[in-house]
C-alpha positions in Angstrom: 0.0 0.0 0.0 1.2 3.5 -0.4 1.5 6.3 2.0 -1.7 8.9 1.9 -1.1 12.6 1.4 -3.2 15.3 1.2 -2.6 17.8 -1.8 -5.0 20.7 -2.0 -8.1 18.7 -1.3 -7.8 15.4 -2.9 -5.9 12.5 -2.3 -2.7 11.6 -3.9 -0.5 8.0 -3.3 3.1 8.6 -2.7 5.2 5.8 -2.9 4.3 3.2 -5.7 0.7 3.8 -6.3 -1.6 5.8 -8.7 -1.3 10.0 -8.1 -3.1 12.4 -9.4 -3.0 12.5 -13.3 -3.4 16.1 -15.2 -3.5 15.7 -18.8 -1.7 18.1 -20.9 -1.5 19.0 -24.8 0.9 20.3 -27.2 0.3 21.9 -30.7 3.7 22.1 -32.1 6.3 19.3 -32.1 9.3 21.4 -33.8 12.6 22.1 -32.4 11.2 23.6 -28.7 7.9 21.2 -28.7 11.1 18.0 -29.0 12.5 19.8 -26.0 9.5 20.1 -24.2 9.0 16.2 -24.9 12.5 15.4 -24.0 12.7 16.9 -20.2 9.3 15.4 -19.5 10.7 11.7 -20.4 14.0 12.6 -19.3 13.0 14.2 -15.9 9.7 12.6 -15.3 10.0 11.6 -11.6 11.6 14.2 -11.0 8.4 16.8 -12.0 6.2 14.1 -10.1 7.9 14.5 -6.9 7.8 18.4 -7.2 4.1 18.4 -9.0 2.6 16.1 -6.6 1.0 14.8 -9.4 1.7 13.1 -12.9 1.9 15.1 -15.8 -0.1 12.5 -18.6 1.1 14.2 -22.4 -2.1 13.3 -23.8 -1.5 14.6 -27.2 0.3 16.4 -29.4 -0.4 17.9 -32.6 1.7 19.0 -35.6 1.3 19.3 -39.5 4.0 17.2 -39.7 3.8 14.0 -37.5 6.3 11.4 -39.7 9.5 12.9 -39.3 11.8 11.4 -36.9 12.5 14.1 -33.6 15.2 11.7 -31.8 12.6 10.6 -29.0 10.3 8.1 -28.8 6.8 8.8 -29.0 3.7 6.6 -29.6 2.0 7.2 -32.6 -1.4 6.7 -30.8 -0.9 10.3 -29.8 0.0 12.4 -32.8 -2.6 14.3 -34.6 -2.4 16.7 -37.3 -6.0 18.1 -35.8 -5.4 20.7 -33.7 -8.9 20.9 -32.7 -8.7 17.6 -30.7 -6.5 19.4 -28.6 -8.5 22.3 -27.6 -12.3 20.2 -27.8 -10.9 17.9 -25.5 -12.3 17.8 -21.8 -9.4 16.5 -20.1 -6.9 18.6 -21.1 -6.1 21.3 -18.4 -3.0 22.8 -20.3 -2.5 23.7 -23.7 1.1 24.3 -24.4 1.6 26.4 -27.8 5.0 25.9 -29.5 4.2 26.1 -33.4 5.3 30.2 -33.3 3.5 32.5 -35.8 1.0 34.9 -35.6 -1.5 32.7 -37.1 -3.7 30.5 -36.7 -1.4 30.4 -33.3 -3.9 33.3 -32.2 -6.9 31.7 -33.0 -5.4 28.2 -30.9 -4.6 30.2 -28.0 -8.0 31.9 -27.9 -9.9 29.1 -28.8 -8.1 27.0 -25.5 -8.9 30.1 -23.4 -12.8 29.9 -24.4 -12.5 26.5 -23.6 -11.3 27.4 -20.0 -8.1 25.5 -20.8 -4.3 27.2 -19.3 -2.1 28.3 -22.0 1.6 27.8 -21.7 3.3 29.5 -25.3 7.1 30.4 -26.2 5.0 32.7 -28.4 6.7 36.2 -28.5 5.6 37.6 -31.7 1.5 36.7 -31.0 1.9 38.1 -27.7 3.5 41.3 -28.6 1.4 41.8 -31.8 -2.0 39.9 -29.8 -1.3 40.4 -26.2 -4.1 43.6 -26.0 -6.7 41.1 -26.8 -5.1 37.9 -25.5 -4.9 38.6 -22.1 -7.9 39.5 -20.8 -9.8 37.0 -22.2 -8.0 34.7 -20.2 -8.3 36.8 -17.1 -11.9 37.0 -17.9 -12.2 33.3 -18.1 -10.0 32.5 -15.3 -6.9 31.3 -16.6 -3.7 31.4 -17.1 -1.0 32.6 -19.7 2.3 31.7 -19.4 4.8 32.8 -21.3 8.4 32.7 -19.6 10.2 31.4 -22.3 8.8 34.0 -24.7 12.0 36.1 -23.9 15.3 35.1 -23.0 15.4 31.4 -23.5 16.0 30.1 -19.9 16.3 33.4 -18.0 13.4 33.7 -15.7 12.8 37.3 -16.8 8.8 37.1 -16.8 9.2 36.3 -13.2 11.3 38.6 -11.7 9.5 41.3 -13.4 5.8 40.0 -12.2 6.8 38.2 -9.1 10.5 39.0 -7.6 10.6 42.8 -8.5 6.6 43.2 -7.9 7.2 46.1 -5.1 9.8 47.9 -7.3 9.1 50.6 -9.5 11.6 49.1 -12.3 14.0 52.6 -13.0 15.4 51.3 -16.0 15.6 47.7 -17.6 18.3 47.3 -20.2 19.0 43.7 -22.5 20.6 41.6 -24.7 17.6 39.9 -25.9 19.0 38.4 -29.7 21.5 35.5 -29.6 22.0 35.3 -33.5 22.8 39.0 -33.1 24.8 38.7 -30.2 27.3 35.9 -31.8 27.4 37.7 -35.0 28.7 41.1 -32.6 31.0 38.8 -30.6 32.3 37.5 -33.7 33.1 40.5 -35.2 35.0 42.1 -32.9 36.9 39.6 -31.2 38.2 37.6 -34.6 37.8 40.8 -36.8 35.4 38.7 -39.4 32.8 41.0 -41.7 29.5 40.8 -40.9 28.5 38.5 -44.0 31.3 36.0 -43.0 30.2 35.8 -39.7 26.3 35.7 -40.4 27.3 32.6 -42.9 28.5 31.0 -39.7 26.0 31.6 -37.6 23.3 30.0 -40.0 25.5 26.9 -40.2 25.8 26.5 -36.5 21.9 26.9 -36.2 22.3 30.3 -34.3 20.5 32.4 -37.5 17.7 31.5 -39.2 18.2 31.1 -43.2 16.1 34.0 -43.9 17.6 35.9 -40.3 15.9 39.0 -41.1 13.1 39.1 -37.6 16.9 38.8 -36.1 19.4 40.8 -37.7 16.8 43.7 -38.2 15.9 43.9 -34.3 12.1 42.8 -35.2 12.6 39.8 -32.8 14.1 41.6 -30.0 11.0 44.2 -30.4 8.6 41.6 -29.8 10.5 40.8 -26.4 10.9 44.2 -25.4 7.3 44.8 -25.9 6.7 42.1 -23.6 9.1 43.5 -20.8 7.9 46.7 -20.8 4.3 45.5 -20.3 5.4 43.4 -17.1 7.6 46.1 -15.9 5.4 49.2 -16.0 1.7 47.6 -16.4 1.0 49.2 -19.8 0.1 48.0 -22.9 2.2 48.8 -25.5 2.2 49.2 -29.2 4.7 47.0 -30.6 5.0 49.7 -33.7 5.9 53.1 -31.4 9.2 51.0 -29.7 12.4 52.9 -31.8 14.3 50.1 -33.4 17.2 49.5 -35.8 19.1 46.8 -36.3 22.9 45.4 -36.7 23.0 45.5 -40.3 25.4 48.7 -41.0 27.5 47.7 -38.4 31.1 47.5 -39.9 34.3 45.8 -38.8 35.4 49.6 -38.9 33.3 51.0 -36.3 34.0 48.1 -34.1 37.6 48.7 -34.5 37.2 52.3 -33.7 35.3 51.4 -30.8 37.6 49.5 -29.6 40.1 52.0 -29.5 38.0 54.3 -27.3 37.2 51.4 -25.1 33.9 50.1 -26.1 32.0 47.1 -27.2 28.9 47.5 -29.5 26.1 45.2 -28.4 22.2 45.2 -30.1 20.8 46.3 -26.7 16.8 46.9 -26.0 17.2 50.1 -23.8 13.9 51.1 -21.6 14.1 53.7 -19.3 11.5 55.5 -16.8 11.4 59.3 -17.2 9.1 60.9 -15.5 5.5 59.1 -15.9 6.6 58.6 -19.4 9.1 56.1 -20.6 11.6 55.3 -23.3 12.0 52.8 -25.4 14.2 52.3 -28.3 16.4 49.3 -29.7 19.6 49.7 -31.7 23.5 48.8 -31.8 24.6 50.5 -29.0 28.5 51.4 -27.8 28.8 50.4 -24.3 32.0 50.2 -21.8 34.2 47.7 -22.5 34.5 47.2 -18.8 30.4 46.7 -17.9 28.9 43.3 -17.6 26.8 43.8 -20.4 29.9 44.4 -23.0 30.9 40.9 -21.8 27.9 39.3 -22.3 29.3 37.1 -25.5 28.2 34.6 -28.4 24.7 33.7 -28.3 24.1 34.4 -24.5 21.2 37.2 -23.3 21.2 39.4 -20.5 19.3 41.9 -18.5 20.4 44.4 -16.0 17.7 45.9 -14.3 17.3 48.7 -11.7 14.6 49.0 -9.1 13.7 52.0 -6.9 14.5 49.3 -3.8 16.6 46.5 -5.0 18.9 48.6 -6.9 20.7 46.6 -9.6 20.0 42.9 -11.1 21.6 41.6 -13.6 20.2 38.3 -14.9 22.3 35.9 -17.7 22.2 32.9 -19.4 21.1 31.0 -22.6 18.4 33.0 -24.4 17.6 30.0 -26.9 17.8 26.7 -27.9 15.9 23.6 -27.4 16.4 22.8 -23.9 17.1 25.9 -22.7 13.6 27.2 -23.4 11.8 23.5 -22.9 13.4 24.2 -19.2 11.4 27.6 -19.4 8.3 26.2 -21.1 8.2 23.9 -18.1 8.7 26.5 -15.3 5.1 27.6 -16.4 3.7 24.4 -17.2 4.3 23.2 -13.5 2.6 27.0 -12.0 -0.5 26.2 -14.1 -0.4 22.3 -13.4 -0.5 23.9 -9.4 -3.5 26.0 -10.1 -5.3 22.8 -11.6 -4.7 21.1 -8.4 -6.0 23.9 -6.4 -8.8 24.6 -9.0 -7.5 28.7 -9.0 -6.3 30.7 -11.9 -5.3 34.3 -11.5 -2.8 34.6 -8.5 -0.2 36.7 -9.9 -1.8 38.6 -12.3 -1.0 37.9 -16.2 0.8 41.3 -17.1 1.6 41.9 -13.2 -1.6 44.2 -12.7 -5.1 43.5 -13.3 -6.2 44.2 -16.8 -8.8 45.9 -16.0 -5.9 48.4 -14.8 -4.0 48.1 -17.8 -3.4 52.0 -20.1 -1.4 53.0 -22.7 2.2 53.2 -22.3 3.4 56.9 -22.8 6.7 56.0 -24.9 9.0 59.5 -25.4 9.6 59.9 -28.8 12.8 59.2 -30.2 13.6 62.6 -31.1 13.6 63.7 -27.6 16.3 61.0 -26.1 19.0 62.4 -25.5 22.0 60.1 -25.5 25.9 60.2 -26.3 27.5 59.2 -30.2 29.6 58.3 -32.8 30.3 59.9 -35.6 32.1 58.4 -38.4 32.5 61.0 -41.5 33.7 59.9 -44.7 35.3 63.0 -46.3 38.0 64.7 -48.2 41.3 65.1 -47.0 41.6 69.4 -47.5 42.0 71.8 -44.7 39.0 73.6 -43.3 37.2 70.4 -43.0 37.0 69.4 -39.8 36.2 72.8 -38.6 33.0 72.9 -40.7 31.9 69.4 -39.4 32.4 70.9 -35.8 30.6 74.0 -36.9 27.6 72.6 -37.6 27.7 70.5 -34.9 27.8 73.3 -32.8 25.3 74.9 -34.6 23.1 72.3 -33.2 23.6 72.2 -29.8 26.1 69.3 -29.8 29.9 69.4 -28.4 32.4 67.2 -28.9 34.5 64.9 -26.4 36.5 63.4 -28.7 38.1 63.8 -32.3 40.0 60.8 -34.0 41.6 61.5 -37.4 44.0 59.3 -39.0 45.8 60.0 -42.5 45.5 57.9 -45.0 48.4 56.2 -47.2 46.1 55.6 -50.0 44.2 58.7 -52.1 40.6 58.9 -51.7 38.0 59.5 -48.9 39.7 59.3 -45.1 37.8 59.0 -41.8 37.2 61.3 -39.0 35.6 59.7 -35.9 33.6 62.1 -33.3 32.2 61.5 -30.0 30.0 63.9 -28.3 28.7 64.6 -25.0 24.7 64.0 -24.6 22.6 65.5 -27.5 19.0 65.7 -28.5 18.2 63.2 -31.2 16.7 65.7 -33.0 19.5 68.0 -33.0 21.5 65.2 -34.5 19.5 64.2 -37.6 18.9 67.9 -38.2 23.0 68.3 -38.0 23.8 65.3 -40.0 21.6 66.2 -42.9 23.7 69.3 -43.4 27.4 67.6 -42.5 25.8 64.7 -45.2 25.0 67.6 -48.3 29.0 68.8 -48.0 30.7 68.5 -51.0 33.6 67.0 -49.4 31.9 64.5 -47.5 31.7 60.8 -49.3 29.5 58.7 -48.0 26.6 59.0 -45.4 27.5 60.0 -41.7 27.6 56.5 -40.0 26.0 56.8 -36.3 25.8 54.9 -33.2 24.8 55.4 -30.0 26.8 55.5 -26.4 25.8 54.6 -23.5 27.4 55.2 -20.0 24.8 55.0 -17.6 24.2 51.5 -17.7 
């Protein structure tokens, strides 16, 4: 006989005999959905013993249910019907891996109606859906979970809605893109262009074969939207966050950055000013010496300041197939809780009630004001450098540095500027007059510093 225990009003068997079953499904058996398979064979007793209860995977559905995925898995559960999924009575949890805005919407608010917990890896639905996702599921009493929607296995979601919940978050600051970040890395510490280096990544599986959602910053948007959500309870329009991505970043630049003692890093930047906030996304020069700048290859990171804990900085893998399964499950196991205490709703979806929830008031970009680089392509005659400076002046901006090498070869030669903090506006106003010179070459290349990390 096994020893009796009481877990949240039913009876469950320790030790040898039948416990309490809850019957889970997945829709999307692809590289994460494996993952998520994997751990649950692999660490089975394991998640009984901290459950208190048996997670039963009672289906799973993909359009593809032939190909071989490494593990074994009984055909009697496969099913290219969705719908048998989300119709199904016994299923408590719904677990969403197939990405995609559609019909991954319609899944996820079909399981909701059906007063099923959703568990989803889904950053782009939730960042482009979230406004309408959300409360429905508070309105039907369930749960959303979505931790491994940014940062792989780095319980972000979490400290934001749970750890951090008494803070007001000052400033929360990331290196959300691993295919970006190893491209970065690459570049500057084995000097390789950026097409060599992109090349490599797609043949190591860190970039996609069409990487643009990456190497544009469109990815990292979608997590940022979702950070900023959980750390000021807004909603936010995925469209007003300022983003650009690593694309005209040249070994030349990096260079140059090195030799004023930076590293540049894609970094998702949000900030609390006021009762407004900003938000912006872009290659971004940051000490060499900050924890950040040694955040390498295809690692992620946050740093994070409350008004009370003062900094956090949180790092680890931000993708991958286990990695994120290890995520998926960290919410899978909350919502497997709730079943068992038949409650939904504890710590609120988006960290307030959405009844609560307003518009984010993002500054627009034009009004940050931030440090740069300049690097002018121009002429080599005299007079030149003073009629960069002049306009710059002109503008409001002065300078704290000025690099300018000769060049053995005839032809265009750089000058490299950095300047104390400018308006954004008073940069592209000064830029499209330095850019209409007759001897300047090529368009001013600009990036932005940070120091107050």
């Amino acid at each position: 006989m096994g020893r009796q225990a009481a877990f949240y009003g039913f009876s469950v068997e320790i030790e040898g005999e039948k416990m309490k079953k809850i019957s889970i499904g997945l829709i999307g058996l692809g590289n994460i959905g494996t993952g998520v398979v994997k751990l649950l064979q692999q660490n089975e007793k394991l998640i009984e013993q901290k459950l208190g209860a048996k997670l039963v995977l009672k289906k799973i559905a993909d359009i593809n249910i032939t190909s071989p995925r490494g593990i074994k898995i009984s055909k009697s559960i496969l099913t290219t019907n969705a719908r048998e999924i989300l119709n199904d009575p016994e299923i408590s949890i719904v677990i969403e891996l197939m990405g995609g805005y559609e019909p991954a919407r319609t899944f996820v608010l079909e399981a909701v109606k059906n007063g099923k917990h959703v568990v989803t890896a889904n950053k782009a639905m939730l960042a482009t859906y979230g406004n309408e996702i959300f409360p429905a599921a508070q309105k039907k009493s369930v749960d959303i979970g979505f931790e491994a929607s940014v940062g792989g296995t780095i319980p972000i979601i979490k400290t934001l809605k749970e750890s951090l919940v008494a803070n007001k978050i000052n400033s929360i600051i990331g290196i959300m893109n691993g295919t970006c970040n190893f491209i970065l890395t690459k570049m500057t510490d084995e000097a390789k262009s950026f097409d060599v280096v992109l090349k490599e990544a797609q043949q190591l599986g860190f970039a996609e074969a069409d990487p643009t959602f990456d190497i544009e910053g469109i990815d990292t948007s979608h997590k940022m939207a979702i950070v900023l959500s959980l750390a000021y309870g807004k909603k936010v329009n995925l469209k007003d966050i300022y983003l650009e991505g690593i694309t005209k970043i040249s070994g030349e630049d990096i260079a140059f950055a090195k030799e004023l003692g930076y590293r540049i890093k894609l970094l998702a930047i949000g900030r609390l000013r006021g009762d407004a906030v900003e938000a912006r996304i872009h290659p971004t020069m940051i000490s060499s010496g900050h924890l950040l700048a040694n955040v390498n290859r295809n690692y992620n990171a946050f740093h994070l300041v409350g008004d009370a804990s003062g900094p956090v900085f949180l790092f680890g893998q931000g993708a991958g197939m286990m990695p994120t399964a290890s995520a998926v499950f960290s919410d899978i196991l909350d919502s497997a809780r709730n079943v068992m205490k038949g409650i939904a709703g504890r710590v609120p979806l988006r960290s307030i009630n959405e009844t609560g929830m307003k518009d984010i008031k993002l500054i627009p970009m034009d009004n940050i004001e931030t440090k740069y680089y300049f690097r002018f392509s121009v002429l080599d005659r005299p007079g030149v450098l003073s009629k960069i400076s002049g306009i710059l002046g002109e503008h409001n901006i002065s300078l704290a540095s000025v690099i300018q090498k000769a060049q053995e070869e005839a032809g265009p030669v750089p000058i490299v500027m950095t300047t104390y903090k400018a308006k954004e506006k008073d940069v592209r106003q000064a830029l499209k007059k330095i850019d209409k010179l007759e001897v300047v070459r090529d368009k001013t290349v600009l990036i932005r510093i940070e120091d107050e990390l």
